[in-house]
Legacy VTK file of the C-alpha trace (Angstrom):
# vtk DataFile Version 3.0
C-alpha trace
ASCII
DATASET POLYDATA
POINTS 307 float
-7.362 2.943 103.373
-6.341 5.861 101.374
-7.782 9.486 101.027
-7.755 10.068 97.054
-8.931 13.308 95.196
-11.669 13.206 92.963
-10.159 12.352 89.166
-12.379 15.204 87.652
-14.023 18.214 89.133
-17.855 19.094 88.459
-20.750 17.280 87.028
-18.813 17.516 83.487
-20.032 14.414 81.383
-17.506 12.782 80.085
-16.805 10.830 76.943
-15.288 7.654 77.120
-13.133 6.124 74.473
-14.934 3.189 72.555
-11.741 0.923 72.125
-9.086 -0.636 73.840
-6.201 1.526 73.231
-6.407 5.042 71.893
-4.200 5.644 68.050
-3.922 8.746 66.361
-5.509 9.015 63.334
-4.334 7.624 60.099
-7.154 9.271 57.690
-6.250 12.843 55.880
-8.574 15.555 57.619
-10.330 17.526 54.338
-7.667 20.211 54.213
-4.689 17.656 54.007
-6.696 16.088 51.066
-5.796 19.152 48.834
-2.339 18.746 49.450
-0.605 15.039 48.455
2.831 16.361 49.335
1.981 15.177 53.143
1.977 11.645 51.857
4.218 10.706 48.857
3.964 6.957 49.007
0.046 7.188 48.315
0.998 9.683 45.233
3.087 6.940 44.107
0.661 4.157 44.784
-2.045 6.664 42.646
0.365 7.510 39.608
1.302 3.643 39.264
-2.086 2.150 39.488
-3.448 4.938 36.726
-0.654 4.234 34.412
-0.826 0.250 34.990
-4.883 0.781 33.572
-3.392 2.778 30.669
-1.038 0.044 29.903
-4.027 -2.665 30.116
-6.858 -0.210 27.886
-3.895 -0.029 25.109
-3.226 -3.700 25.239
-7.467 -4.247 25.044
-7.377 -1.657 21.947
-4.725 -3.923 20.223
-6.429 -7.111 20.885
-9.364 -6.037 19.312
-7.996 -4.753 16.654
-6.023 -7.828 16.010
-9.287 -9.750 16.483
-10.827 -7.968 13.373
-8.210 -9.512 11.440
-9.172 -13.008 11.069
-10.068 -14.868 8.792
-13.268 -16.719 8.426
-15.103 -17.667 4.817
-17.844 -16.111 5.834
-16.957 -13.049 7.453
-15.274 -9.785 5.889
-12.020 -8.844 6.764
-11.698 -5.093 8.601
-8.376 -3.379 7.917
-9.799 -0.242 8.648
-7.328 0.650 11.458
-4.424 -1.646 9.875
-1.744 0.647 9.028
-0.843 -0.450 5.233
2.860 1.129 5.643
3.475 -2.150 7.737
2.932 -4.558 4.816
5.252 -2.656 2.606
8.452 -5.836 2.303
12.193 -5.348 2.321
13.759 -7.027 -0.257
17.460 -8.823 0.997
19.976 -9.638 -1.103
20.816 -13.464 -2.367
22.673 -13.838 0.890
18.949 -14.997 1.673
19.615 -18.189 -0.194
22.431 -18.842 2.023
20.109 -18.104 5.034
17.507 -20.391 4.054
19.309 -23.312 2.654
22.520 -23.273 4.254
26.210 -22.008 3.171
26.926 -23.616 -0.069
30.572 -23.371 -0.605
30.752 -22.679 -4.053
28.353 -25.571 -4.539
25.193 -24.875 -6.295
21.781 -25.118 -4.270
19.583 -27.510 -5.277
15.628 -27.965 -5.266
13.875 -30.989 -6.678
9.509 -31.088 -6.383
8.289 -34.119 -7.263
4.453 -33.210 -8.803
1.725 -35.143 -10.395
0.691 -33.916 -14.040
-2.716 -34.783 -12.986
-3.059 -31.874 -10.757
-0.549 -29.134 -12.271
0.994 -26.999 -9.365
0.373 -23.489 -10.902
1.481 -21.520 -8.055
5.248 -22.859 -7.958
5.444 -21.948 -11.643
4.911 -18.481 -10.297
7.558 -18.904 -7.993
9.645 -19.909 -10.510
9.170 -17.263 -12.632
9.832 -14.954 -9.199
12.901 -16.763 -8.506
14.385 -16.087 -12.167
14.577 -12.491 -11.805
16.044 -12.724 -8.568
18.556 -15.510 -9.175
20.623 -17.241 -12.010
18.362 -20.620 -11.813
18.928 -23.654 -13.526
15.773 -25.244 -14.828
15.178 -28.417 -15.268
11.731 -31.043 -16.345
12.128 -34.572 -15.734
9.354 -37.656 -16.243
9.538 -40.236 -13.425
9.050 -44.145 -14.620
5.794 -44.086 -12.665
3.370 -41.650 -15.067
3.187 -42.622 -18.440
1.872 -40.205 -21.468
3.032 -36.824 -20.128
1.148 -33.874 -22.072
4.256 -32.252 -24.253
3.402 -28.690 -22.546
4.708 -29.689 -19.017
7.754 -30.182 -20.534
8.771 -27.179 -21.271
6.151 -25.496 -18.037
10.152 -24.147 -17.079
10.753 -22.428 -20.036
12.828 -23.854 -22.887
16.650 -23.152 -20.849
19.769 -22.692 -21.539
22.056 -25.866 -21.735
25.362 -23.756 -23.137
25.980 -22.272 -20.265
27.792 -24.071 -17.078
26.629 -25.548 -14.046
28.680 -22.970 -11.893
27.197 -20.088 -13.572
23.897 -20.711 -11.465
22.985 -20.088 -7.944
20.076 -21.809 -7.596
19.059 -25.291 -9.374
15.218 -25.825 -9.813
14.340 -29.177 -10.979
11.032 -30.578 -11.307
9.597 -33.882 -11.672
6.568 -35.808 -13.133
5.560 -38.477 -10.453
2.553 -40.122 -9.189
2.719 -38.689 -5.962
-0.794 -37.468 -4.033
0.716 -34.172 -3.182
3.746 -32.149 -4.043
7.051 -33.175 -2.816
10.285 -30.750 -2.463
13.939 -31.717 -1.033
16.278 -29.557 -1.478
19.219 -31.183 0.886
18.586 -34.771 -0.240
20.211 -36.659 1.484
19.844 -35.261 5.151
15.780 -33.852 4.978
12.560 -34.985 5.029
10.307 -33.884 2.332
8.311 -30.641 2.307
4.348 -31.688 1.383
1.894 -30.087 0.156
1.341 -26.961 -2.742
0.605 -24.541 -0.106
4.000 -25.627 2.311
6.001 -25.611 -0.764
4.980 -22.634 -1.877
5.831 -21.146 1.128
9.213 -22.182 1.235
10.089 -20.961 -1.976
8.704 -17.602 -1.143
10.969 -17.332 1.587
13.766 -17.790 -1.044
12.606 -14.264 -2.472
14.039 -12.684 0.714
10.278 -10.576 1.487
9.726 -9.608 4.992
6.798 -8.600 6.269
5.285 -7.979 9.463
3.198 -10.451 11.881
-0.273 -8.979 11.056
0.647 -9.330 7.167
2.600 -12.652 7.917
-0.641 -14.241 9.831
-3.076 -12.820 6.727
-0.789 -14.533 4.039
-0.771 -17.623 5.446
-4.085 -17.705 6.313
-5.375 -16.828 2.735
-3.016 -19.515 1.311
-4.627 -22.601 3.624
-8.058 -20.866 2.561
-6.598 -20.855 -1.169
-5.590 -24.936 -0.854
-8.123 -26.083 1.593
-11.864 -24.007 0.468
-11.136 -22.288 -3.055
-9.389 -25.337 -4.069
-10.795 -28.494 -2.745
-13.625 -27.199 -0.914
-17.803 -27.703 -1.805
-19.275 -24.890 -3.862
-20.788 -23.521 -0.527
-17.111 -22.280 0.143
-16.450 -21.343 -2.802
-18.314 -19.383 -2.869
-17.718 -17.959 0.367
-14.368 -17.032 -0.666
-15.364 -14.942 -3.463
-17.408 -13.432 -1.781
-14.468 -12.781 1.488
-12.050 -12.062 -1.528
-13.949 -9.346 -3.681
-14.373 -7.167 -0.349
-10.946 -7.583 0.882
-10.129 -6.608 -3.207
-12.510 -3.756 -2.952
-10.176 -1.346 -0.766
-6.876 -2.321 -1.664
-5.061 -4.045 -5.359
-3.618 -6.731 -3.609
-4.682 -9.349 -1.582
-2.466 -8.010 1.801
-0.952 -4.596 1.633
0.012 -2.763 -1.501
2.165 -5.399 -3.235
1.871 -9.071 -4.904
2.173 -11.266 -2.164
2.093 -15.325 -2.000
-1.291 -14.925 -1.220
-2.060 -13.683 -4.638
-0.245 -16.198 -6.344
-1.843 -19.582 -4.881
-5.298 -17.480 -4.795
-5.053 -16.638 -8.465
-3.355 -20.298 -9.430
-6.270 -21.667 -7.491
-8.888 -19.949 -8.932
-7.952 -20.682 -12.658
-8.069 -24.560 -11.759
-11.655 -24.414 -9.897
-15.131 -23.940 -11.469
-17.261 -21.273 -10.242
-20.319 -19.988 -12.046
-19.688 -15.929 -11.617
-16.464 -14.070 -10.841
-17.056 -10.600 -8.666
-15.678 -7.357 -10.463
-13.046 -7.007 -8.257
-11.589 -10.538 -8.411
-11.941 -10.514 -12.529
-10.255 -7.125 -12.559
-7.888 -8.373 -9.222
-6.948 -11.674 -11.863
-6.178 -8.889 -14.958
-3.434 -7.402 -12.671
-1.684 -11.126 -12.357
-1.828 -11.750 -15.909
0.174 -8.741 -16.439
2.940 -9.647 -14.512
5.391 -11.746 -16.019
6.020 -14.347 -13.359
2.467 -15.393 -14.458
3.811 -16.499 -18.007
4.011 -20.121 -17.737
1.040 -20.842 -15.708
-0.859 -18.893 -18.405
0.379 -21.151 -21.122
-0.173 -24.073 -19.444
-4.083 -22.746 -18.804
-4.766 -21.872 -22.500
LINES 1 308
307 0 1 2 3 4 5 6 7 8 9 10 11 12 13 14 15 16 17 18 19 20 21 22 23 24 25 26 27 28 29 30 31 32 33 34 35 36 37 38 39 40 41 42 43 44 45 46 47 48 49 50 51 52 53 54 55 56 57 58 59 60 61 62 63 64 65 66 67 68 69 70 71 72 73 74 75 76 77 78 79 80 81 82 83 84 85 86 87 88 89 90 91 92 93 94 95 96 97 98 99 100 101 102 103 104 105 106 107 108 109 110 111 112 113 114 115 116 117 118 119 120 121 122 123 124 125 126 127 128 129 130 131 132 133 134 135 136 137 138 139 140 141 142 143 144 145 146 147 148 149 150 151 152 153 154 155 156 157 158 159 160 161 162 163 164 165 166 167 168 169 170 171 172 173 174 175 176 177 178 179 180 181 182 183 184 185 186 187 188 189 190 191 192 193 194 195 196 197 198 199 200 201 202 203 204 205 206 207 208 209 210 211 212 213 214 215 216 217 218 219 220 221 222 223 224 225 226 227 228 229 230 231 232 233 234 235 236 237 238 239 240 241 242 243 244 245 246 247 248 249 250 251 252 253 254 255 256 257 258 259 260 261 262 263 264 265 266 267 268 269 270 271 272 273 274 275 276 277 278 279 280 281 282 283 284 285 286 287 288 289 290 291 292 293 294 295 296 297 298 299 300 301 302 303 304 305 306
């Protein structure tokens, strides 16, 4: 119907598009690959994805170094890469005993264990000893109607006191009791707590009276050594105590202490448990570990009570 002009002129081959609809191209030729200023968005993308993977190796080196740090009977603890300066504790003042049990009011704080004398609690001695050079403490011994034929030692496993002085001269009151109980038992609000069970729980407790902070690492260590104390060095078959000894005199081999450079509760229910288990050889660095407790003062009653 129509006359039309050829579209093209020649016998030029021509090359056809291979899609639908013809787009300009979004990849960077080689020469715009040098230079990132042409896209800013992908610089962005680049910088945030490389610092997100230093974020997550960081986080993988502090996992496995946390990893090194439990503790198993059999296995030796690694501090290598701990840094000690972290276990180093700050002591508060006796505001802590406000903190821990409450405001008193002028009232004195009170803290009754109820213990068996078949099974001496050595460590809370210790504690006791502890608190008196922190605090004004009241001491008391008492015999509940339920054990008969108390040894005349645990009477005085306080020290002798002072009876002169008054009852508002104290801070804390520290009264301990001769009962046929399984385990130990400590109240300190009577009236409105349940009891705290167990050596190692109690032990804890009155630790925290002391006013020590440490960090998590040294936190997690100290409790873990004191369930491995109770539960294995204590109570457990001679397979894990042996175990321990051998766990302990490693761990004693780089450092004095048990966790970081200082006595710790994990040194006090270690030693106490030690003294009251039977174990045919001692490692040289536990024996000369146990020396350094015995000269410490706070070890004075538990000592008597052992001789």
């Amino acid at each position: 119907m129509y006359k039309v002009k050829p579209y093209h002129l020649g016998e030029q081959a021509l090359e056809l598009p291979s899609c639908m609809y013809t787009l300009p191209n979004l990849h960077r030729a080689a020469a715009d690959a040098q230079n990132g200023d042409d896209y800013p968005a992908l610089e962005n993308l680049e910088s945030r994805q490389t610092e997100i993977l230093k974020r997550l190796y960081e986080l993988k080196a502090v996992v496995d170094g946390l990893s090194k740090t439990v503790l198993t009977p059999d296995a030796d603890l690694d501090v290598t890469e701990i840094n000690h300066a972290c276990f180093v504790p700050t002591i508060r003042t006796a505001a802590s005993l406000d903190s821990v049990l409450g405001k008193s009011s002028g009232v004195l704080h009170d803290i009754v264990i109820n213990a068996s004398p078949a099974e001496v609690p050595l460590s809370l001695l210790v504690l006791h000893g502890l608190l008196c050079e922190q605090y004004r403490v009241l001491s008391s011994v008492h015999v509940h109607s339920s054990v008969q034929n108390v040894p005349s030692q645990l009477w005085n496993c306080l020290g002798e006191g002072s009876s002169c002085r008054s009852r508002q001269d104290y801070e804390l009151g520290f009264t301990l009791v001769w009962k046929d109980v399984p385990k130990p038992q400590m109240k300190f609000s009577i009236q409105s707590m349940c009891s705290v069970e167990g050596e190692g729980n109690v032990a804890r407790f009155l630790f925290a009276l002391l006013g020590r902070e440490y960090d998590a690492v040294a936190s997690t260590q100290i409790d873990s050594w004191v369930d491995v104390a109770i539960f294995q060095l204590k109570k457990g078959s001679n397979k894990e105590k042996a175990a321990v000894l051998r766990s302990l005199n490693s761990v004693l081999g780089q450092r004095p202490w048990v966790v970081g450079g200082d006595l710790t509760l994990a040194d006090i229910v270690l030693y106490c448990a030690l003294q009251q288990t039977e174990s045919a050889s001692i490692p040289a660095n536990v024996q000369r570990w146990a020396k350094s407790c015995e000269n410490l003062c706070c070890f004075n009653l538990a000592l008597k009570l052992l001789k």
